[in-house]
C-alpha positions as CSV (number, residue, x, y, z in Angstrom):
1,X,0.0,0.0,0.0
2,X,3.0,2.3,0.8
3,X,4.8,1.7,-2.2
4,X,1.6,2.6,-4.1
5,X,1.0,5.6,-2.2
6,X,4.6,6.6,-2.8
7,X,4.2,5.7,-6.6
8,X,1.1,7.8,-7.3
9,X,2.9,10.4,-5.4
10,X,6.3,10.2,-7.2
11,X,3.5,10.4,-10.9
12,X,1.6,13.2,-9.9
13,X,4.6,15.1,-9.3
14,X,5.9,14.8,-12.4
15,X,2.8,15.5,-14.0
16,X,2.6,18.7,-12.3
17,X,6.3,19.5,-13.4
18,X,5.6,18.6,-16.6
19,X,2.3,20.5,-17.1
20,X,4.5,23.4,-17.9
21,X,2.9,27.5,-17.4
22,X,-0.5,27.8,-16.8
23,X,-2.2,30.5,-19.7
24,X,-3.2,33.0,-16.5
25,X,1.2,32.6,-15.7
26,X,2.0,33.2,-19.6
27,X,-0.7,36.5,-19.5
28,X,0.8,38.1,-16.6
29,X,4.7,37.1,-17.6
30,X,3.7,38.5,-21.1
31,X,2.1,41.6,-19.9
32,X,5.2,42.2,-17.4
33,X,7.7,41.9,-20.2
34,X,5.7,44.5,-22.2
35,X,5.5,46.7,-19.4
36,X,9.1,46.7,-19.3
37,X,9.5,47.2,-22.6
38,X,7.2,50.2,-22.8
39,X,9.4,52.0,-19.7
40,X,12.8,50.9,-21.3
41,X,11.7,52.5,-25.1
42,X,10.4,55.4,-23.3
43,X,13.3,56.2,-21.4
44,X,15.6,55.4,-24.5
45,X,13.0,57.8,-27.1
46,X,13.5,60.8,-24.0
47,X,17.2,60.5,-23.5
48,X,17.2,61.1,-27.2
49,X,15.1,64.2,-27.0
50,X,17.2,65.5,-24.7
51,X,20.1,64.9,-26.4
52,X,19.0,66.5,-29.0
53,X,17.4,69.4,-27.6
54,X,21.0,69.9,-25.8
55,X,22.8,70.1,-28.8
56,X,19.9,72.7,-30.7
57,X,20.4,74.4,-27.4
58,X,24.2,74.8,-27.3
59,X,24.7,75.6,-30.9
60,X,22.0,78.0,-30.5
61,X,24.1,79.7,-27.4
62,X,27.3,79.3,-29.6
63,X,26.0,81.1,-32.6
64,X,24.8,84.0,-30.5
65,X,28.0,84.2,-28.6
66,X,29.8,84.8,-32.0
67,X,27.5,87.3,-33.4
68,X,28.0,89.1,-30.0
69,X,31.5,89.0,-29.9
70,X,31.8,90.0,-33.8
71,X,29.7,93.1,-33.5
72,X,31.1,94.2,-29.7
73,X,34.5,94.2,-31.7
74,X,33.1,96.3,-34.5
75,X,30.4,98.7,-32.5
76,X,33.4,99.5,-29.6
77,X,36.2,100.1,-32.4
78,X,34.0,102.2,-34.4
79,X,35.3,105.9,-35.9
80,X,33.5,108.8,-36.4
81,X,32.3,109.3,-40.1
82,X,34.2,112.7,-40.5
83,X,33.0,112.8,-44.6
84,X,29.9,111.2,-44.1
85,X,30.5,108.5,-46.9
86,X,29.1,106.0,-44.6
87,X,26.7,107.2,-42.1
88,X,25.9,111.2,-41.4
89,X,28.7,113.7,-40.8
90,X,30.8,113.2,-37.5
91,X,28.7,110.6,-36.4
92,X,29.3,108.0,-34.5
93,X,26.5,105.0,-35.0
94,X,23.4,105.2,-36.8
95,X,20.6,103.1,-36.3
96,X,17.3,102.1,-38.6
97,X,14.2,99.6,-38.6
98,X,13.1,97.6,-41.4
99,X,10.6,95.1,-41.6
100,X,12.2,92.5,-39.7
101,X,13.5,94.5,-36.7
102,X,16.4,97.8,-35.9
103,X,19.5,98.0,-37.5
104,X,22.7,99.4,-37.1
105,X,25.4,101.0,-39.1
106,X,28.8,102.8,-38.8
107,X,32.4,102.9,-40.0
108,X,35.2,101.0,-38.7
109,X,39.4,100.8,-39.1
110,X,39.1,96.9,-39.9
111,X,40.2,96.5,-43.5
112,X,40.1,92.7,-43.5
113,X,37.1,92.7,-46.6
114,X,38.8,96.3,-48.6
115,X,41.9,96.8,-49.4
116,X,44.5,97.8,-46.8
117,X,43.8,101.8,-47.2
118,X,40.4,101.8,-47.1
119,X,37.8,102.3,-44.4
120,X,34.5,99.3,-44.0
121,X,31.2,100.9,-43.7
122,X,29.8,98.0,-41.7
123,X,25.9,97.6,-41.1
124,X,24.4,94.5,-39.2
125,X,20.4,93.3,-39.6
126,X,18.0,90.8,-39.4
127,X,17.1,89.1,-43.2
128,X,15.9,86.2,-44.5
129,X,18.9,85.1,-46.1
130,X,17.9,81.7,-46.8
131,X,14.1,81.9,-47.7
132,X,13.5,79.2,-45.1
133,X,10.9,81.2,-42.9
134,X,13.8,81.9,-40.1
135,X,14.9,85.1,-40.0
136,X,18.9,85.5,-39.8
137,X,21.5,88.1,-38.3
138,X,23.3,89.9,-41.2
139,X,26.6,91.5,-41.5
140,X,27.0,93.7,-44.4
141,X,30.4,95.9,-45.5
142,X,31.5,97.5,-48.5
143,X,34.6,99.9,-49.2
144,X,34.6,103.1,-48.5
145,X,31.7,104.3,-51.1
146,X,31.6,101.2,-52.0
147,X,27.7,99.0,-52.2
148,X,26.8,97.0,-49.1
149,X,26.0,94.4,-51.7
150,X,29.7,93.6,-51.9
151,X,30.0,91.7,-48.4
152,X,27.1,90.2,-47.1
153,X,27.1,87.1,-44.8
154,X,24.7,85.4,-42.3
155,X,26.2,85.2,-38.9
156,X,23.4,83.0,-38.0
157,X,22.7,79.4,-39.5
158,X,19.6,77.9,-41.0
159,X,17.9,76.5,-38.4
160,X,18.7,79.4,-35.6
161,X,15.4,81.9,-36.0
162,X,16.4,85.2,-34.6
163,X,13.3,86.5,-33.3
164,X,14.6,89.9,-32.4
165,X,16.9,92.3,-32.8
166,X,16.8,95.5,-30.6
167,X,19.4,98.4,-31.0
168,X,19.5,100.9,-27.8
169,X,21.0,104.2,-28.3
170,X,23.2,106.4,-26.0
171,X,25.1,109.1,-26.2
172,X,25.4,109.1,-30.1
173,X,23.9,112.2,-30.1
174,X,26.9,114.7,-31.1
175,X,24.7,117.7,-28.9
176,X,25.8,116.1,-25.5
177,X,29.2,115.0,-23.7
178,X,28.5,111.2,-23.1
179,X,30.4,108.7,-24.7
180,X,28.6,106.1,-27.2
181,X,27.1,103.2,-25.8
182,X,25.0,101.1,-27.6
183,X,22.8,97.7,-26.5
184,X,22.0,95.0,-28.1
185,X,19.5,92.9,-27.3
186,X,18.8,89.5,-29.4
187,X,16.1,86.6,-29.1
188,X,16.7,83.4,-31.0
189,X,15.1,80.3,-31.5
190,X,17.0,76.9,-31.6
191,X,15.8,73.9,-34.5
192,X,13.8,72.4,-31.6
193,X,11.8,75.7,-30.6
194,X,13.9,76.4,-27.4
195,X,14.2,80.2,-26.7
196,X,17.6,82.2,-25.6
197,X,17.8,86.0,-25.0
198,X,21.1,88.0,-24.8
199,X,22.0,91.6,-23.9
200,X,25.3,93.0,-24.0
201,X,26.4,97.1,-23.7
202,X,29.5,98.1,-25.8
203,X,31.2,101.3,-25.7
204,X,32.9,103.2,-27.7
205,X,36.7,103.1,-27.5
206,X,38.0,106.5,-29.1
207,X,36.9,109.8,-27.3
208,X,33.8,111.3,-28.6
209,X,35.7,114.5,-29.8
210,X,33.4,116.1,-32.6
211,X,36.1,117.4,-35.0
């Protein structure tokens, strides 16, 4: 009787083991693994967005840096326009507004796009330079009576939309004793719709003596 016990024992055992999952087990194993899944392709998909977005982001704050340093350098070593082949007579900056935002102009000793005796009349702007719908900061020179349309180059690339571009005048008037200042003020827009704004104040480095 024991060793029939023990037998039926020993069979249903390995019926049990043999039986394999049950369809309930297999349902909730299958719906764990796809739960897993989900978080892991999620997690993968964001890191990627914010990859991305963090490289928009920093060529975005690169680009701007640039323009900023390239027109400090131009706006604080800016001469007076004695002849008034560039801007107005004896002035020091002029500024404008087109369609797209202010502007601003004036004459400078960097000779790097004229020849080596002449004087750039340098004006920088906001186009759109390459028909894409973004609007781009410009940097126009010419020779001294020369067209603008001789040097003209985006500082900005295709995907960086410069929303704004914001020209602050003071002490260019030639009526008071303050030295030239002028601020800039620029908003751009990275490829992935992120927004940065930058300010910077640059004075003028020669004395503001009229004549």
């Amino acid at each position: 009787m024991a060793e029939i016990e023990k037998h039926n024992f020993s069979q249903k055992a390995r019926t049990d083991r043999d039986r394999g999952f049950t369809l309930v087990e297999m349902m909730v194993s299958l719906l764990i693994f796809s739960m897993t899944m989900t978080i892991v392709g999620q997690l993968f998909f964001y890191s990627l967005k914010m990859q991305r977005q963090m490289a928009a982001h920093n060529k975005l704050i690169n680009e701007l840096s640039y323009s900023m340093e390239r027109m400090s350098r131009g706006l604080r070593m800016a001469q007076k326009d004695a002849a008034g082949t560039c801007i107005g007579a004896y002035e020091n900056y002029e500024s404008d507004t087109n369609s797209y935002g202010d502007s601003v102009k004036f004459k400078t000793p960097d000779t790097s796009f004229a020849s080596s005796s002449a004087i750039d009349c340098v004006e920088y702007y906001l186009d759109d330079y390459y028909s894409n719908g973004v609007t781009s900061l410009m940097e126009s020179r010419s020779n001294e009576g020369g067209a603008f349309s001789d040097y003209t180059l985006p500082l900005t690339s295709p995907t960086i939309d410069v929303e704004s571009f914001k020209i602050t005048e003071n002490g260019w008037s030639q009526e008071d004793t303050i030295q030239p200042r002028t601020v800039i003020h620029i908003k751009a827009t990275d490829g992935e719709g992120q927004d940065l704004e930058v300010q910077m104040t640059v004075s003028q480095r020669n004395i503001d003596i009229r004549y």
